[in-house]
C-alpha positions as CSV (number, residue, x, y, z in Angstrom):
1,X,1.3,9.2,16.0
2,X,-2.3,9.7,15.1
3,X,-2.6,12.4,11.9
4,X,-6.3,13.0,12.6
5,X,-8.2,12.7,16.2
6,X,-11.8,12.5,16.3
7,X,-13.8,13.4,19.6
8,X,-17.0,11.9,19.3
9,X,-19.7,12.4,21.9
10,X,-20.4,8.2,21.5
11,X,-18.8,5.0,20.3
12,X,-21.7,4.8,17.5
13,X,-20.6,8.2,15.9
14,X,-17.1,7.6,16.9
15,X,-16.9,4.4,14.8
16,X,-19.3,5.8,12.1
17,X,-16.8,8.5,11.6
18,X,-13.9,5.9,11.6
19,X,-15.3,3.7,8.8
20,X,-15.8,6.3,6.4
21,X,-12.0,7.0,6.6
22,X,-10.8,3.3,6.5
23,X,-12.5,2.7,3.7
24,X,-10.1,4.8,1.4
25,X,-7.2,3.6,3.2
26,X,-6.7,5.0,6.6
27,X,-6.0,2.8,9.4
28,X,-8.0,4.1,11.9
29,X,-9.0,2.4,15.9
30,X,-11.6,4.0,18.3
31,X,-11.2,3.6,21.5
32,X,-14.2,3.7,24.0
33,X,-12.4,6.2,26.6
34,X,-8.8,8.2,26.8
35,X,-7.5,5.8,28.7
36,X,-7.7,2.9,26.4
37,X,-5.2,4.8,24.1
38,X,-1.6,3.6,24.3
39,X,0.7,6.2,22.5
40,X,3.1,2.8,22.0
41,X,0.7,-0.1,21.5
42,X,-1.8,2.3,18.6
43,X,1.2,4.5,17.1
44,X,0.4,2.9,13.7
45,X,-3.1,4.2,13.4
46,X,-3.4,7.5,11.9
47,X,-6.6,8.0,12.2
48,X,-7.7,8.1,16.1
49,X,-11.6,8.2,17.7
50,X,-12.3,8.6,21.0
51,X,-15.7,8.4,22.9
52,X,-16.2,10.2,25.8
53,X,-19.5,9.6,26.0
54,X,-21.0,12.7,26.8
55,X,-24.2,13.2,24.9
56,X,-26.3,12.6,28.0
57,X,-24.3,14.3,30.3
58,X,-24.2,17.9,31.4
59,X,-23.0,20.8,29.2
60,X,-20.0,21.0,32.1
61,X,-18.9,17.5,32.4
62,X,-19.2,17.3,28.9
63,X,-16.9,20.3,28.1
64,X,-14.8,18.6,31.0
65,X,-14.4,15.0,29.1
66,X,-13.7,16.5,25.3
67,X,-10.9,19.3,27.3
68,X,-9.1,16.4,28.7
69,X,-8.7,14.3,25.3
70,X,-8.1,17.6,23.7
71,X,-5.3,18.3,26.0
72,X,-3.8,15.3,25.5
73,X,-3.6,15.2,22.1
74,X,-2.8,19.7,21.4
75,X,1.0,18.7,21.7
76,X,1.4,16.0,19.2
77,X,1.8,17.6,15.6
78,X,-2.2,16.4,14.8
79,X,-3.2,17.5,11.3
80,X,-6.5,17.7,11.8
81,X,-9.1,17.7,14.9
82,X,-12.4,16.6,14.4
83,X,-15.3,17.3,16.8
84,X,-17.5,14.6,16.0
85,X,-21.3,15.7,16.2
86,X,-24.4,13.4,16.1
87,X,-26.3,13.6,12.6
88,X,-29.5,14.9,14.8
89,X,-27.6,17.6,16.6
90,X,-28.3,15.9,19.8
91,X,-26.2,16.2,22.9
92,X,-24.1,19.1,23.8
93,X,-22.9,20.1,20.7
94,X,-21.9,24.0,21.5
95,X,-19.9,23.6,24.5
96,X,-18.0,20.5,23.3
97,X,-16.7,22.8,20.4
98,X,-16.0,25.2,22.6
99,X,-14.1,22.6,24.7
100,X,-11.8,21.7,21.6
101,X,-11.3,25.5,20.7
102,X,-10.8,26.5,23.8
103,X,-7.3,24.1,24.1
104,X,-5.9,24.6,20.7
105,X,-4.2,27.8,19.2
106,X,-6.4,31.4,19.8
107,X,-6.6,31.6,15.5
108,X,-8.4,28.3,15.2
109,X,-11.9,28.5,13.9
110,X,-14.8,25.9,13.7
111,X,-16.4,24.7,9.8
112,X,-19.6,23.2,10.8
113,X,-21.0,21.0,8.1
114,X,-24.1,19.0,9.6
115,X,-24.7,17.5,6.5
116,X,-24.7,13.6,6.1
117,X,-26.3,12.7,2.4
118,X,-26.1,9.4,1.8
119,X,-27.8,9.3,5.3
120,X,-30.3,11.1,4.5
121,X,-29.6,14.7,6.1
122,X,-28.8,18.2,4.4
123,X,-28.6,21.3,5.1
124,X,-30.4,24.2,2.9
125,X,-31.2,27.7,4.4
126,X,-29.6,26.7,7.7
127,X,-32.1,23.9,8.7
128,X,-30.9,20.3,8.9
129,X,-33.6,18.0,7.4
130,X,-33.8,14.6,7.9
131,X,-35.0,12.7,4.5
132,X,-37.0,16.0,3.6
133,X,-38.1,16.5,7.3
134,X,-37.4,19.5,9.3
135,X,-35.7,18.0,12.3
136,X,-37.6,19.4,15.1
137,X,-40.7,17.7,13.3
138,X,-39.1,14.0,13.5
139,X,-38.8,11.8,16.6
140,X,-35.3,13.6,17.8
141,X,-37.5,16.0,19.3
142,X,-38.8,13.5,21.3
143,X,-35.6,12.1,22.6
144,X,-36.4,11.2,26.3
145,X,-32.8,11.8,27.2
146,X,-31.5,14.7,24.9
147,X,-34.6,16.4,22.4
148,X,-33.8,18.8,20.0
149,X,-36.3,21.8,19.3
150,X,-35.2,23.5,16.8
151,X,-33.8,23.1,13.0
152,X,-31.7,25.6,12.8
153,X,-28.0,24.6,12.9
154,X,-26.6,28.2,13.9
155,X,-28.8,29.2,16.1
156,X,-28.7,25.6,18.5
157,X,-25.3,26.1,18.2
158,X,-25.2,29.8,19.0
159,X,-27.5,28.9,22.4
160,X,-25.1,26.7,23.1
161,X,-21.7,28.1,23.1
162,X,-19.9,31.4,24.4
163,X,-18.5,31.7,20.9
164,X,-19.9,33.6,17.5
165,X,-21.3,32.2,15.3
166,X,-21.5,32.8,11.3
167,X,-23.3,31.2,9.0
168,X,-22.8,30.9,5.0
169,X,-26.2,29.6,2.7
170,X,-25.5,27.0,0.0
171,X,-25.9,30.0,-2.6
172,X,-22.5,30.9,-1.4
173,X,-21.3,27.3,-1.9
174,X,-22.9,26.8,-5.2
175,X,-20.6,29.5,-6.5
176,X,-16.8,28.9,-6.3
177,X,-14.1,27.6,-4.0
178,X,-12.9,31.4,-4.9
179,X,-15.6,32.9,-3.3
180,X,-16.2,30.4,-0.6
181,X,-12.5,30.5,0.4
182,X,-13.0,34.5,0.4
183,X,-16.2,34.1,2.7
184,X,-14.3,32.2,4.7
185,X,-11.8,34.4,5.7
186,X,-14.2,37.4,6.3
187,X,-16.3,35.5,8.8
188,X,-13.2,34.9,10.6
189,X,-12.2,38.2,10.4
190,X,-15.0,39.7,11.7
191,X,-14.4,38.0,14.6
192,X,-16.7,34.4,14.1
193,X,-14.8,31.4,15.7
194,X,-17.6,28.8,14.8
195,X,-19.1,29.2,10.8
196,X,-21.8,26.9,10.1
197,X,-22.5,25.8,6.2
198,X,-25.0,24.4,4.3
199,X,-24.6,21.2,2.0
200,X,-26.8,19.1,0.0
201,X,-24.6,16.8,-1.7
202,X,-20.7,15.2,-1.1
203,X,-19.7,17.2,-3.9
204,X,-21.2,20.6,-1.5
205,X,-18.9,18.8,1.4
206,X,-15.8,18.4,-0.7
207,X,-16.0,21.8,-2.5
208,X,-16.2,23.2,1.2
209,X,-12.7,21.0,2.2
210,X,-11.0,22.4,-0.6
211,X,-12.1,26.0,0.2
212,X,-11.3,25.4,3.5
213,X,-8.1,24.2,3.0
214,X,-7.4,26.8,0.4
215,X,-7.7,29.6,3.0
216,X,-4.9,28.3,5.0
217,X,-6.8,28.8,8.4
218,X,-6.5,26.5,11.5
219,X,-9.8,24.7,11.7
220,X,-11.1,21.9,13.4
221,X,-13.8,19.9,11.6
222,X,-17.4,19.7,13.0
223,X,-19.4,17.3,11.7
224,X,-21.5,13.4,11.8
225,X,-18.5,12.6,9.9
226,X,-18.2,13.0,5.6
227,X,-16.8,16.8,5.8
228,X,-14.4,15.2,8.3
229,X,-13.6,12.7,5.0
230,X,-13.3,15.3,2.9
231,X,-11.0,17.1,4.8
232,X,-8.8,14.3,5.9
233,X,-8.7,13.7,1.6
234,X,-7.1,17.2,1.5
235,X,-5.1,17.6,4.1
236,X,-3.5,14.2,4.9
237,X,-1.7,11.9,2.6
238,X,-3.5,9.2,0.7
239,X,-2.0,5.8,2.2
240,X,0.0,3.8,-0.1
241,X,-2.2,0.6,0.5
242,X,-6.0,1.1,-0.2
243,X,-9.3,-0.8,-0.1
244,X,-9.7,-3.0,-2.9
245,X,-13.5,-2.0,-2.6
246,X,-14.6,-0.8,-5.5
247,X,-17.8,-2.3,-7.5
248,X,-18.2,-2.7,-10.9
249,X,-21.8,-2.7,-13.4
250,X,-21.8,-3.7,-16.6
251,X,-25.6,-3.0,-17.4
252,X,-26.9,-4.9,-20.4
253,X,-30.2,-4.1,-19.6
254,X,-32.4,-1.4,-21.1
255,X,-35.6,-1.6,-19.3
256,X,-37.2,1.0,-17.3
257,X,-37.1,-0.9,-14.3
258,X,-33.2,-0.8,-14.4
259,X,-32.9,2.6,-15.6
260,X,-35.0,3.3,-12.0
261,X,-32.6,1.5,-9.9
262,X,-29.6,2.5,-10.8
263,X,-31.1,6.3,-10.2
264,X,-32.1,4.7,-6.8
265,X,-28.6,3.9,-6.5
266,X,-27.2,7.3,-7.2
267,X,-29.4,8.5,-4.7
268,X,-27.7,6.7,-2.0
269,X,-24.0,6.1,-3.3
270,X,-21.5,8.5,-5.2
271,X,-21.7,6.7,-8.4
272,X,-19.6,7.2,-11.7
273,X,-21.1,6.0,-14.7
274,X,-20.2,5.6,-18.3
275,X,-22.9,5.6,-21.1
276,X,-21.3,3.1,-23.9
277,X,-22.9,3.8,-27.3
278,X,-24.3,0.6,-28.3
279,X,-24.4,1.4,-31.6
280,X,-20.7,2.0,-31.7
281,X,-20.4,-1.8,-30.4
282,X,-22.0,-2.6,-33.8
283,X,-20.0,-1.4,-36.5
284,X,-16.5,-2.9,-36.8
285,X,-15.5,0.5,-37.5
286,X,-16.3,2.1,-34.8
287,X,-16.4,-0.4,-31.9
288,X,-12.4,-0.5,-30.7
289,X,-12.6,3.0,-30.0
290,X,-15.9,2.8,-28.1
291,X,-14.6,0.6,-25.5
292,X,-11.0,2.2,-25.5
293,X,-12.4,5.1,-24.9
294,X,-14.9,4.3,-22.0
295,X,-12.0,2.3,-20.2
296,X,-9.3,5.7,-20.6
297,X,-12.9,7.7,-18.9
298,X,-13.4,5.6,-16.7
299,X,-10.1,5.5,-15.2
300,X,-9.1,8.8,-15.7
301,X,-12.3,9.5,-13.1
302,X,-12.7,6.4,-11.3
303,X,-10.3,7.3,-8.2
304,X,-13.0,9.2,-5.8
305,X,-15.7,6.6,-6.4
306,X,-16.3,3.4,-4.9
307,X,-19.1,2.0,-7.4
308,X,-18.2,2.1,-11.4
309,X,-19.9,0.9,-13.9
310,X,-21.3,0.9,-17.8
311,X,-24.3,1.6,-19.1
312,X,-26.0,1.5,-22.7
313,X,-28.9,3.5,-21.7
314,X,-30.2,6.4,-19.6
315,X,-33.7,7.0,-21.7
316,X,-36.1,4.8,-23.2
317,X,-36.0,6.8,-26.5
318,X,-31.8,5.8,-26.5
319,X,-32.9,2.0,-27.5
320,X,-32.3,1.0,-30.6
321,X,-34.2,-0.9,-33.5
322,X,-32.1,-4.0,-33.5
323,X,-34.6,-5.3,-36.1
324,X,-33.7,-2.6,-38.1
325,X,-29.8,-2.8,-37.4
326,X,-30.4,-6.6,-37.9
327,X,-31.5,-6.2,-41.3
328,X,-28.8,-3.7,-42.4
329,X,-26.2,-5.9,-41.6
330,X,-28.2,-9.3,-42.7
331,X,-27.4,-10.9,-39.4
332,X,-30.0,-11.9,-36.7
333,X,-31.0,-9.6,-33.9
334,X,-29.0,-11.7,-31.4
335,X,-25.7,-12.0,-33.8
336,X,-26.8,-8.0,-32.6
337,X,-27.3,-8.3,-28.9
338,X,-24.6,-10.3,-28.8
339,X,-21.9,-7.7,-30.2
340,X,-23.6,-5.3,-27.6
341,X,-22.7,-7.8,-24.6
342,X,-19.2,-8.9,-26.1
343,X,-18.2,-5.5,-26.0
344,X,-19.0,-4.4,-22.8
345,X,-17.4,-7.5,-21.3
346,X,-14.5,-6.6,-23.5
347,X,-14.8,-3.1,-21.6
348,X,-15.1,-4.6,-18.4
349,X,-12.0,-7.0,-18.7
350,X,-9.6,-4.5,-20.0
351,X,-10.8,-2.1,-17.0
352,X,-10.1,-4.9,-14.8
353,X,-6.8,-5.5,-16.5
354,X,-5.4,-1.4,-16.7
355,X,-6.1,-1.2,-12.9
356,X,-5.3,-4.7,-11.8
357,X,-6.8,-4.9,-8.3
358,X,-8.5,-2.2,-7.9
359,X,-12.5,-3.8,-8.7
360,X,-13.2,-5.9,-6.4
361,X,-16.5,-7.0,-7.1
362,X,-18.9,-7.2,-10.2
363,X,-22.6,-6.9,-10.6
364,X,-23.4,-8.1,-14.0
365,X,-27.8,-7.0,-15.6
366,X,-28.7,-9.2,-18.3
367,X,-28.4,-12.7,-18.9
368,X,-26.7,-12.0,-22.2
369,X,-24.0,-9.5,-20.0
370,X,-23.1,-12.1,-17.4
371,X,-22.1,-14.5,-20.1
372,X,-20.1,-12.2,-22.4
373,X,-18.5,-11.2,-19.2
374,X,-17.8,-14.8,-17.9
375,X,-16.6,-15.7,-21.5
376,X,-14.2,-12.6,-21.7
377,X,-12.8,-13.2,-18.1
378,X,-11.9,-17.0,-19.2
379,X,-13.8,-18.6,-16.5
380,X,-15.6,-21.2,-16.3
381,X,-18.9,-20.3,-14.6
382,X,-20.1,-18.9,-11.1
383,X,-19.9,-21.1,-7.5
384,X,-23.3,-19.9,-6.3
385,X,-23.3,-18.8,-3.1
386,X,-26.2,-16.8,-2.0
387,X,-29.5,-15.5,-3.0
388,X,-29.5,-11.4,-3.0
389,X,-33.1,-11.0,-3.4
390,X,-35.1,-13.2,-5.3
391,X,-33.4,-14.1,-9.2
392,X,-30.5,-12.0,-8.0
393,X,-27.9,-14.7,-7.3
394,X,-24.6,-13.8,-5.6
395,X,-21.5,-16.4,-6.0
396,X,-17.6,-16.7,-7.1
397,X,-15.8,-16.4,-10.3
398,X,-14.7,-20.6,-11.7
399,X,-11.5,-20.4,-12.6
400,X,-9.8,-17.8,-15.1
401,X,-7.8,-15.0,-14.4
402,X,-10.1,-13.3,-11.6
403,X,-11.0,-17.0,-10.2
404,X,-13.1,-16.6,-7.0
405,X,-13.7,-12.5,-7.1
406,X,-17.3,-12.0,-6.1
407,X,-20.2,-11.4,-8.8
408,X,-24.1,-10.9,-8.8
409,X,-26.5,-11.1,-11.5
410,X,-29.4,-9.9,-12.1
411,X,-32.1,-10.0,-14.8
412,X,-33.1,-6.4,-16.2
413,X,-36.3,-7.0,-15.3
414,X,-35.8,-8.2,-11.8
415,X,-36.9,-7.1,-8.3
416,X,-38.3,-3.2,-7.0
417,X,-36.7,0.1,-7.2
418,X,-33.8,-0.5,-4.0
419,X,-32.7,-4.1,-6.2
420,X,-29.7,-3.1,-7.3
421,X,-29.1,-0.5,-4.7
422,X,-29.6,-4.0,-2.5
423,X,-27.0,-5.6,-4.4
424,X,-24.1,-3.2,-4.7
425,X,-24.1,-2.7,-0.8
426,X,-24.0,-6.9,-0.5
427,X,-21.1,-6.6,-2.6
428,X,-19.4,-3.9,-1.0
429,X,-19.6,-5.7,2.2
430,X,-17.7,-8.6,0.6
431,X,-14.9,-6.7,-0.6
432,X,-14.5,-4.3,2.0
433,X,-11.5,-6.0,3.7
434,X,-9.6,-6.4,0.0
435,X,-6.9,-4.2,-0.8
436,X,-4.5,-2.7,-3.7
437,X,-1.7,-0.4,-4.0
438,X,-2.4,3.4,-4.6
439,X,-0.8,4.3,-7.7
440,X,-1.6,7.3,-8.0
């Protein structure tokens, strides 16, 4: 039986709310209608979506579709219920909430996070924006079939349902779960079924799940899908087989270009990255606790992200003098560059190694990098497969002990700011349908 149902108002969001869940693990299905759900065929799937395709419709037969699925569903021990909102606010948002409340037990309250960051939408003083925008100043507002006027998330709600409804700012957020969890439970007591809440970031969503769960209340989840995420990450047990999906960088490169990309990549992904002290790679003193102690970082934080990586620099004045360093040691300045490289492959395979399965794919800046790497992995060079973006090259590990795992290079100085940003989601397409055991 399904652990988490999601009513969505379309198969677009439905499925848009799905995929964020399979990716860590959940096997999820969404079914275009009610009907098309088979309690005996789809009992493996925890996590359900249903469409009932009522964005377009009226406020009535809307609350009419997302009451009977609702129904259906109140009786079967479901964890969580998750109303499933467009990330534009369009449709009938207000009485479809009401239409899930309405059927579920009389203490249930409604957390509505509008938020979808890596898409491009926050919240902040109430008002969606979309990618800096004020939402009734983009094209939603002209939707022939269902505009949106205003920005305000409370107050679109509020003209839309019979219910009260509270809102918290992202001051409140900002604080502590503590506090949140404490806000939380006044709203409700005061008599506010639905609370709206602002959020700028995932971390803003997943401090709000923990509050939320914290508090102990029944609540259904209201959202264009990541606080649903978040929430099924609390509330629901992590599956014991997981996507293999996660992406690894090891960044040789120290040029500004780079150093703009992979903030470009932050932008759009939860990244988590480790600065290596190159320095530290040097000296034969220093250099085997430099890389065991990135790898013991890096997998003591590794578990919520999907893209990992390594990095020597985050400033231009962190590059070093390998002239000067050159000199010191009275060995050339690529005998230099090349202890650099050869340890952050060495960084890269033991990572590999501790979590065996759990990278699925590598992106490798710096022709020196992708070598080192190559040479410590044992293989034997890279079965070119595709072209990225021009001079980045996607292909397939030759032989050794990760023999056909996917890898891109890229030169440091290669392509504009989205380029690596380009090539991490290429990558995570590839390795998307990979998986490993959850060990933890």
């Amino acid at each position: 039986m399904p652990e988490v149902v999601i009513i969505a108002d379309d198969l677009t969001g439905a499925n848009a709310t799905s995929v964020l869940l399979s990716r860590t693990g959940y096997r999820a299905a969404t079914f275009l209608k009610l009907e098309a759900y088979d309690e005996q065929l789809h009992g493996d799937f925890k996590i359900i979506s249903i469409s009932t395709d009522s964005r377009g419709v009226s406020k009535d037969i809307a609350y009419e579709q997302v009451s009977q699925v609702t129904e259906f569903f109140q009786d079967k021990n479901v964890k969580l219920f998750s109303k499933r909102i467009d990330s534009t606010l369009r449709g009938n948002v207000g009485s479809e909430i009401d239409a899930v409340l309405d059927h579920l037990d009389d203490d249930t309250i409604a957390i509505v996070v509008a938020a979808f960051p890596s898409s491009g939408r926050i919240t902040i003083g109430g008002y969606l924006m979309v990618n800096s925008v004020p939402l009734e100043n983009t094209d939603v507002a002209k939707d022939p079939k269902t505009p949106v006027y205003t920005s305000y998330v409370s107050k679109l709600i509020q003209e839309q349902s019979k219910y009260n409804v509270d809102y918290i700012p992202l001051s409140q957020i900002l604080k502590d779960e503590d506090a949140l969890q404490k806000n939380i439970i006044q709203s409700k007591e005061k008599g506010n079924k639905i609370i709206v809440m602002d959020a700028t970031t995932n971390e803003d969503i997943e401090i709000i799940a923990q509050a939320v769960k914290s508090t102990g209340l029944k609540v259904i989840a209201v959202d264009p899908g990541p606080f649903t995420a978040a929430l099924t990450k609390v509330f629901i047990d992590k599956p014991r087989i997981i996507p293999g999906q996660k992406v690894m960088l090891t960044v040789g490169s120290v040029s500004n270009l780079t150093r703009r990309q992979l903030e470009a990549l932050k932008v759009k992904h939860d990244c988590l990255f480790e600065r290596v002290n190159p320095k530290a790679l040097i000296y034969d003193n220093t250099r085997e606790n430099e890389i065991s102690t990135i790898v013991e970082n890096l997998i003591n934080k590794m578990e919520d992200y999907n893209i990992i990586g390594v990095v020597t620099t985050t400033d231009e004045t962190e590059v070093l003098d390998l002239h000067h360093i050159a000199k010191e040691l009275d060995i050339s300045e690529d005998d230099v560059s090349l202890r650099i490289s050869s340890g952050l492959a060495q960084i890269t395979r033991r990572l590999m190694e501790k979590t065996s399965g759990v990278i699925g794919g590598l992106f490798t800046s710096g022709g020196d990098v992708t070598v080192a790497v190559c040479k410590e992995l044992q293989s034997a060079g890279i079965e070119v497969k595709d072209e990225v973006l021009p001079l980045a090259v996607y292909g397939r590990i030759i032989k050794g002990q990760y023999e056909n795992m996917p890898i891109i290079t890229k030169g440091g100085l290669i392509g504009e700011i989205h380029a690596i940003t380009k090539c991490v989601d290429y990558l995570l397409t590839k390795v998307s349908t990979e998986y490993h055991k959850n060990t933890n």
